[in-house]
C-alpha positions in Angstrom: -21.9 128.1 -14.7 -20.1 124.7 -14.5 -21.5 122.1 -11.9 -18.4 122.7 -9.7 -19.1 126.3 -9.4 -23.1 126.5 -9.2 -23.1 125.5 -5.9 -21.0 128.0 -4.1 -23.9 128.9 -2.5 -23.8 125.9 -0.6 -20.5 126.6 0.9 -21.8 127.7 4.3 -23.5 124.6 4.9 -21.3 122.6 3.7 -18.0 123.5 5.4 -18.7 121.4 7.8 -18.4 118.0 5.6 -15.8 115.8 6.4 -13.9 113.2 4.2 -11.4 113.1 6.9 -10.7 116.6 5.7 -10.6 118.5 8.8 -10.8 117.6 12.3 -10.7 120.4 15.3 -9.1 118.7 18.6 -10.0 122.0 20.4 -13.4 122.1 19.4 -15.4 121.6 23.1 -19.2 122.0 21.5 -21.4 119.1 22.1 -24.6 118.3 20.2 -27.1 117.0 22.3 -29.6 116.5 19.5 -27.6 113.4 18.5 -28.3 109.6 19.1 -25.8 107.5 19.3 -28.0 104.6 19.6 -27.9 101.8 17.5 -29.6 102.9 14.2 -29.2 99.9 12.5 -31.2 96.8 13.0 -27.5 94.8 12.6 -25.0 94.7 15.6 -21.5 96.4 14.6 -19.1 94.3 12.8 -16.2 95.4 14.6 -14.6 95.9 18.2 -12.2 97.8 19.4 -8.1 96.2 20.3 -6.8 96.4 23.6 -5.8 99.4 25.0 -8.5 101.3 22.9 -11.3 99.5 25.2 -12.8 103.4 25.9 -14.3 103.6 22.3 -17.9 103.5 22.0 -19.0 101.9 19.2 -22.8 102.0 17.3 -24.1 101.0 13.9 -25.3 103.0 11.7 -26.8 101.6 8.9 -26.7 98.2 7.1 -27.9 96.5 4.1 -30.8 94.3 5.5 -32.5 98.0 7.3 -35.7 99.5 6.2 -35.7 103.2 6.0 -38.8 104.9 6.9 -39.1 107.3 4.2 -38.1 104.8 1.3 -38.4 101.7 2.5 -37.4 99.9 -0.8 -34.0 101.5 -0.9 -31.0 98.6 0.0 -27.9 99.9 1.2 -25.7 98.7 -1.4 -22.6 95.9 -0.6 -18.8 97.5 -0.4 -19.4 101.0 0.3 -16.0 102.0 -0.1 -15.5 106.4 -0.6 -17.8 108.2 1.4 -18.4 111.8 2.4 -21.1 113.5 4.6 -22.4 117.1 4.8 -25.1 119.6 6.1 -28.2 118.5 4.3 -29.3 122.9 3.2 -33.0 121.4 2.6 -33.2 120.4 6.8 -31.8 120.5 9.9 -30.4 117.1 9.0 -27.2 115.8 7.1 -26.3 114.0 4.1 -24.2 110.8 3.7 -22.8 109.9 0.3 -21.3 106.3 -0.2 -19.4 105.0 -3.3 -21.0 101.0 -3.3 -17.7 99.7 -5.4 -19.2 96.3 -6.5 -21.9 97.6 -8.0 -20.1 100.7 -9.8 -22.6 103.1 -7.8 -23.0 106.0 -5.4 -25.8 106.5 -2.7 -27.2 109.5 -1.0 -28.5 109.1 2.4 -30.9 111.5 4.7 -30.0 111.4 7.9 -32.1 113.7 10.6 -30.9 115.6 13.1 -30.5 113.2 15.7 -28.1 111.6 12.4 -30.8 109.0 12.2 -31.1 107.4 8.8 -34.3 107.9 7.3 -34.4 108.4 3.6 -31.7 106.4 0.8 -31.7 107.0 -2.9 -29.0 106.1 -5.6 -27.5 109.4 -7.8 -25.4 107.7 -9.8 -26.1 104.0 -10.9 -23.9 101.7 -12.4 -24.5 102.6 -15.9 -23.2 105.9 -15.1 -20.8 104.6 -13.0 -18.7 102.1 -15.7 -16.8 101.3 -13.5 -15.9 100.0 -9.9 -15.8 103.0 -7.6 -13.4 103.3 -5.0 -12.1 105.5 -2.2 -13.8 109.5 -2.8 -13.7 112.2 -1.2 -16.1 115.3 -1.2 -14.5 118.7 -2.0 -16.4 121.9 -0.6 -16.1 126.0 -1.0 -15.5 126.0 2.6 -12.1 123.6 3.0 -10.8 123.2 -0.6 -12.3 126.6 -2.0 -14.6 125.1 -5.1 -17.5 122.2 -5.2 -19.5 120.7 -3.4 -18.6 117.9 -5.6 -17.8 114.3 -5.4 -14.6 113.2 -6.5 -14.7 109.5 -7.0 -12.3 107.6 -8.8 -12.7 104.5 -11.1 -10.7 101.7 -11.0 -11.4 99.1 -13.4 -8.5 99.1 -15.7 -6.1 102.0 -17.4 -8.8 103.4 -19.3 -10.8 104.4 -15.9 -11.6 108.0 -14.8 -12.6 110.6 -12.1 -16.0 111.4 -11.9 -17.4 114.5 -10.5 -20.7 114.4 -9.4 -23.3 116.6 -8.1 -23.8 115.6 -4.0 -27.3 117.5 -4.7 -27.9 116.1 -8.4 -31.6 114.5 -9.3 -31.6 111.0 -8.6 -33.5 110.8 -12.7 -29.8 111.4 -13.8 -28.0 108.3 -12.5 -27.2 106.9 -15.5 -25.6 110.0 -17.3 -21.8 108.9 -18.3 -20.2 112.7 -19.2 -19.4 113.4 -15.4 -16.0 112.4 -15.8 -12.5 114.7 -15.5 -10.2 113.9 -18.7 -8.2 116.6 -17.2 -7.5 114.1 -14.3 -6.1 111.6 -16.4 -6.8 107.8 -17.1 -5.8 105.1 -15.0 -7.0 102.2 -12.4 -7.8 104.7 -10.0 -8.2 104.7 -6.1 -9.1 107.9 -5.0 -8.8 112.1 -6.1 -7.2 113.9 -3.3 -7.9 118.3 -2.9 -5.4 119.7 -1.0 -7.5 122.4 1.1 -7.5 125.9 -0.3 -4.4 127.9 0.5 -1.8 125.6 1.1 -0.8 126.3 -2.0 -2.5 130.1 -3.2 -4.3 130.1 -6.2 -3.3 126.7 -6.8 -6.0 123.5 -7.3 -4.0 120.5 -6.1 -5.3 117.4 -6.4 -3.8 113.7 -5.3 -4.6 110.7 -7.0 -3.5 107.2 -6.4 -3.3 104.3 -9.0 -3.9 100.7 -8.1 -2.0 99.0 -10.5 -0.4 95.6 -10.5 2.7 95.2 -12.2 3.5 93.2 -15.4 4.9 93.9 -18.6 1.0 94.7 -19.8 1.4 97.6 -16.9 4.8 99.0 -17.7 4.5 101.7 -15.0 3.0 99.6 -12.4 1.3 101.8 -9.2 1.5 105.6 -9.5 1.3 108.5 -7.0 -0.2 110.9 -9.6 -1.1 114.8 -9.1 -3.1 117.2 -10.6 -2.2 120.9 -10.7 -3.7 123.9 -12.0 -2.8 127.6 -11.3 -6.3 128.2 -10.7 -8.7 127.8 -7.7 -11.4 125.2 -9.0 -10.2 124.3 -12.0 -10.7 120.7 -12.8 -10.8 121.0 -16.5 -7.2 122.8 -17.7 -4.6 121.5 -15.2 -1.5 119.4 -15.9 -0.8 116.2 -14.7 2.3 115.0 -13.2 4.1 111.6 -11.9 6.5 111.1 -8.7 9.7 110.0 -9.5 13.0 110.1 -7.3 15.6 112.8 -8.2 18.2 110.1 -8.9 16.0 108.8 -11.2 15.7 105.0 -9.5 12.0 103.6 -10.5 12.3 100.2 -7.9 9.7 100.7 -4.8 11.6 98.1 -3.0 15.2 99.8 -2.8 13.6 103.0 -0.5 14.1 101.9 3.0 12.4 102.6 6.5 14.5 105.3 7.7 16.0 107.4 4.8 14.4 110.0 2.9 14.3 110.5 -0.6 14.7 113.5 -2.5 11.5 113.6 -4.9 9.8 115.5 -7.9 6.6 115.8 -9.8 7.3 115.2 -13.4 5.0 116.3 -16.2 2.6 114.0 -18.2 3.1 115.8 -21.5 -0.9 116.9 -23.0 -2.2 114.1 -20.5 -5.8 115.2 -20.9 -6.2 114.3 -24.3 -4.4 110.5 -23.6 -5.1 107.1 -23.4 -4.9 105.4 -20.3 -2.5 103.4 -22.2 -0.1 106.2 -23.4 0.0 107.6 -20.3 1.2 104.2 -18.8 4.1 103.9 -21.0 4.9 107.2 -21.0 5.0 107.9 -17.1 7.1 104.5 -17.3 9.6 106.3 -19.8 9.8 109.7 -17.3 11.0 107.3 -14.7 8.4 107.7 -12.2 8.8 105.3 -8.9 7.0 102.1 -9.8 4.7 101.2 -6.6 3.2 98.7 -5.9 -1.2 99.5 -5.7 -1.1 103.5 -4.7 -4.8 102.9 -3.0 -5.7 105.7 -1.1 -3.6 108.8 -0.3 -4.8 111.8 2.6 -2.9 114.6 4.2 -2.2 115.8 7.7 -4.9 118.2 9.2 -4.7 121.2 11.2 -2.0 124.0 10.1 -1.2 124.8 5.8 2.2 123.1 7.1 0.6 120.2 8.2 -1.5 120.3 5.1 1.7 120.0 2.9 2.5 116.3 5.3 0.8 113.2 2.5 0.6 110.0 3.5 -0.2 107.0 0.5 -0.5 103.3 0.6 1.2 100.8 -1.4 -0.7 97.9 -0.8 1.2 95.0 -2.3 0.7 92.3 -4.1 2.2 88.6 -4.4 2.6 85.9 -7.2 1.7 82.1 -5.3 2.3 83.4 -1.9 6.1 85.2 -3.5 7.6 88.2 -2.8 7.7 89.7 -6.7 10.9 91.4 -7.4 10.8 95.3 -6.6 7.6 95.7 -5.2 6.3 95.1 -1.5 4.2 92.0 -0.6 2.8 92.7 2.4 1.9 96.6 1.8 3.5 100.1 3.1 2.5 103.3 4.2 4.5 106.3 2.3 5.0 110.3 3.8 5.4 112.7 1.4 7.0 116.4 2.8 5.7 118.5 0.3 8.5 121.5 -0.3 6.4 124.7 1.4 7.4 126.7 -2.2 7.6 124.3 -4.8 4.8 121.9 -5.0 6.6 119.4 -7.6 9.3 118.7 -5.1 9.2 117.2 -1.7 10.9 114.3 0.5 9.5 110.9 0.5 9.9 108.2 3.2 8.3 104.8 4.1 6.9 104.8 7.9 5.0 101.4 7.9 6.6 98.7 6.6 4.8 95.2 6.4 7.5 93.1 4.8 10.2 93.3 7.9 7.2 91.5 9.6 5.3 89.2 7.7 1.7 87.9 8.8 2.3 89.5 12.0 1.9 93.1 11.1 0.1 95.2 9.0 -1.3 93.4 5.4 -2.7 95.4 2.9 -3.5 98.5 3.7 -6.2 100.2 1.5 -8.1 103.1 2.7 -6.3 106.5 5.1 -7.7 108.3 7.7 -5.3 111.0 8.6 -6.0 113.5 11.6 -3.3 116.4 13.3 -1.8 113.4 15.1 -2.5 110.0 13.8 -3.1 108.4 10.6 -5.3 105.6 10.7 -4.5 102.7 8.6 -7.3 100.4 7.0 -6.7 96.9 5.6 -8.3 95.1 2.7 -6.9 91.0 3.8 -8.4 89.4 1.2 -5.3 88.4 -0.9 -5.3 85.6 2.1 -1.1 85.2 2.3 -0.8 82.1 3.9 1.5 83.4 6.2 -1.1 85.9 7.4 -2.2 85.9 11.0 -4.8 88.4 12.0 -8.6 89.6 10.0 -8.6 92.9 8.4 -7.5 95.7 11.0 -7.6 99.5 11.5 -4.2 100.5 12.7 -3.4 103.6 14.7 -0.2 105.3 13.7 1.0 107.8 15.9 2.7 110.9 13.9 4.6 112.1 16.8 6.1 108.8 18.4 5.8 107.0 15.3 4.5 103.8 16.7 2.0 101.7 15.1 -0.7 99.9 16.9 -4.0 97.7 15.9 -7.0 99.9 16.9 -9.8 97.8 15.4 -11.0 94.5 14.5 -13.6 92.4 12.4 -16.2 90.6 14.6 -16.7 88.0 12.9 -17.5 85.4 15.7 -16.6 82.2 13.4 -17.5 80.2 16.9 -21.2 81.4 17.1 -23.3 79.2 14.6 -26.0 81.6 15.0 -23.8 84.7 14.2 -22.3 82.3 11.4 -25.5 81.7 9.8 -27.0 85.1 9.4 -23.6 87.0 8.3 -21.7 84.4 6.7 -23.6 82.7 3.8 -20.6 81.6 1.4 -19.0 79.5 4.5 -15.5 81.7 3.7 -13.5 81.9 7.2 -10.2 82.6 5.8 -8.2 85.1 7.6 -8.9 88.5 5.9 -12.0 87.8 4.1 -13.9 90.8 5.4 -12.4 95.0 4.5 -12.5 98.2 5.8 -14.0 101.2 3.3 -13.3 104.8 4.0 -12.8 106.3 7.5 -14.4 109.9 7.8 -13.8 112.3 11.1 -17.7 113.7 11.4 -16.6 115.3 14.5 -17.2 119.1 13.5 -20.2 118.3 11.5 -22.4 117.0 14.5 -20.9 118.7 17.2 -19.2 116.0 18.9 -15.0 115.8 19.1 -13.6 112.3 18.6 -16.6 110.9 16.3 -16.1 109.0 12.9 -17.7 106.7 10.9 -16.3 103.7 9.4 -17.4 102.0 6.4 -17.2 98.3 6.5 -17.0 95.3 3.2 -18.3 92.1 5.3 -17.9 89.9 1.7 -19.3 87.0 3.4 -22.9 88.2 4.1 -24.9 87.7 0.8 -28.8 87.7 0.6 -30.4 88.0 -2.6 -32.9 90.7 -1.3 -29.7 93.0 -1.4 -29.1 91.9 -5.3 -29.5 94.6 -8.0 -29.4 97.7 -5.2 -29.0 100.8 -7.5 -32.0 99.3 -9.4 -29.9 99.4 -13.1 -30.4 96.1 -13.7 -27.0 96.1 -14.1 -25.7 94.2 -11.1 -25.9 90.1 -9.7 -23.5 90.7 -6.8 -25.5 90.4 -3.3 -23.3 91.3 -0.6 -24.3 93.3 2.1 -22.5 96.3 4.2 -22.5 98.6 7.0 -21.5 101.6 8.4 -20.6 102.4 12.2 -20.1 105.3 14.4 -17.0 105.4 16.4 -16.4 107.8 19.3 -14.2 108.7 21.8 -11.4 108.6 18.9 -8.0 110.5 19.3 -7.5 112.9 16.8 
């Protein structure tokens, strides 16, 4: 048996993970087991924006806690990708972080009262190799293969996906063969599973490349998929590029308020590429030339809605400039997927930060997309000049399509006490704190409207949180947290 189809087993209890995979707005079950008290020792890093003052917000963990059953584990800095399951050895649960800066992925124990209590690391970052971004945990139960973790790398055009083991021995951390050539090579953000049946038979998987431009990128960003006519195969698919019917590769002619008549265009023997090869040749297909594809999700509920993508483009500047063809300030995409025909779809832009500058949305990174909403996570720290708010979550409604800040950074740059214990580097730059991944955990525990939030606070650095995997391999000593959000529309 292959490691993606060994566990089947596991389905049951894990069809209830969530990588902001599936959310049930019906669903009227409440666990009482749970405790939504403050778990970690560290106040939450965020508040809620007006007009979203009902939220209840806790934290979860964070890197300075001491967990009772390993109490040398550190929480890693930047947990980016996450995903969270059943734990089938308790009555418990299972959190699984990607830690970007330090190329590795944790496995926490929570209880059932989702207390943290037990932290180990399953991949280090000698297995890792490289930075690991958004993820996003496929399972027997929503995408019809796994349980496996899909996390992307994204250190250059030679990165891959890895798929590793939620359950795997923590003595195997280092191994470096857990990677899917069949995925392709590229500065990767995230691998994206369609769930099982929105296309029958079919494995469909979105990946988004965070690319700059340059003439040493010729294709620049990519919205990137992975098909294969059979259920769980992550080893024999094809891989294709989007590229606009017309055949016009500029990001920055697509408007806010047209649609666009797209396809998925091969990647000719894609498996067996370079990361390089595939660059130029996606570039000579014609595929649309985005600017930082970072994170892509789709819509929840029905197969229809299922078929609705959403993708970022999170932009990029040269001094503070607009560069030709490419957004600055970052969009949102929506892809209509054609309910037949997978390779073609419509394609329109429904957040646009360039028509407001500063003011609006900057950078957006990391999706969260529910029935109704898609919730939009920034990563500020290209510090534009002209920008004008920290690092929000923004609540986009799919219905009215309006677009509203939900969620801020707390970063308190007026309390010298608050200062001193979360912001050893002195940065107070607009932006200098991120958002990881947003996961709905509502059908997991029991209780509608909860999620957790993942959070990068750059500017807290101790050197008790230095080499966290324990590979030797890493000098970065940031901290970060994760919180628990409820009372969230879905």
């Amino acid at each position: 048996m292959t490691q993606f189809n060994k566990f089947t087993l596991l389905g049951a209890v894990c069809a209830a993970l969530v990588s902001c995979n599936e959310d049930d707005s019906n669903s009227k079950s409440v666990n009482k087991d749970i405790d939504f008290s403050n778990h970690s020792s560290v106040p939450a890093f965020v508040f809620p924006m007006p007009g979203f003052e009902d939220m209840e917000i806790s934290s979860l963990i964070s890197s300075s806690d001491v967990l009772s059953q390993s109490p040398s584990f550190v929480f890693a800095g930047q947990p980016d990708g996450a995903g969270f399951m059943k734990d089938p050895n308790s009555d418990g649960y299972i959190m699984i972080n990607n830690h970007e800066i330090s190329q590795s992925v944790s496995r926490v124990f929570l209880d059932k009262t989702f207390k943290p209590v037990k932290g180990e690391y399953i991949v280090n970052s000698l297995g890792g190799m490289t930075r690991l971004c958004s993820a996003t945990l496929a399972t027997p139960g929503i995408h019809g293969f796994g349980p496996v973790f899909l996390t992307a790398g994204e250190s250059g055009e030679e990165s891959m996906v890895h798929g590793i083991d939620p359950m795997g021995s923590v003595g195997e951390a280092g191994r470096t063969d857990r990677v899917l050539p069949a995925l392709g090579k590229a500065s990767m953000e995230n691998a994206v599973p369609l769930p099982k049946g929105v296309y029958s038979g079919k494995t469909i998987i979105f990946i988004g490349e965070d690319q700059s431009y340059g003439s040493s990128h010729a294709s620049a960003g990519q919205l990137i998929m992975y098909m294969s006519n059979t259920l769980g195969d992550l080893q024999n698919g094809k891989l294709y590029a989007l590229k606009r019917n017309d055949g016009n590769q500029v990001e920055m002619t697509m408007q806010k308020g047209s649609s666009y008549d797209v396809n998925f265009v091969e990647i000719p023997n894609a498996k067996n590429l370079t990361g390089a090869v595939i660059n130029t040749t996606v570039n000579g297909l014609g595929a649309i030339r985005f600017s930082r594809v970072e994170d892509v999700d789709y819509g929840k509920g029905s197969k229809a809605n299922n078929r609705e993508i959403y993708f970022t483009a999170t932009g990029q500047a040269s001094s503070n400039q607009p560069v030709e063809g490419y957004t600055m300030w970052g969009r949102v995409y929506h892809l209509t997927m054609d309910a037949n025909d997978p390779l073609k779809g419509k394609l329109e832009v429904v957040v646009e930060g360039d028509s407001t500058p500063g003011t609006g949305i900057i950078n957006p990174d990391n999706l969260c997309v529910t029935e109704n909403f898609v919730y939009i996570q920034e990563d500020g720290d290209s510090y534009y000049t002209a920008a004008q708010h920290d690092s929000y979550i923004w609540q986009y409604n799919i219905r009215t399509k309006v677009n509203k800040p939900w969620l801020n950074m707390n970063h308190k740059r007026n309390d010298p006490t608050w200062v001193a214990a979360y912001n050893q580097t002195g940065e107070t730059r607009l932006g200098c704190w991120e958002f990881g991944a947003m996961n709905d955990i509502s059908d997991l525990i029991g209780v509608p409207g909860t999620f957790a939030v993942n959070i990068h606070p750059h500017t807290w650095q101790k050197d008790a949180f230095r080499n966290a995997d324990g590979s030797g391999n890493s000098t970065n000593k940031e901290g970060g947290q994760v919180v628990i959000i409820r009372n969230v529309e879905q």
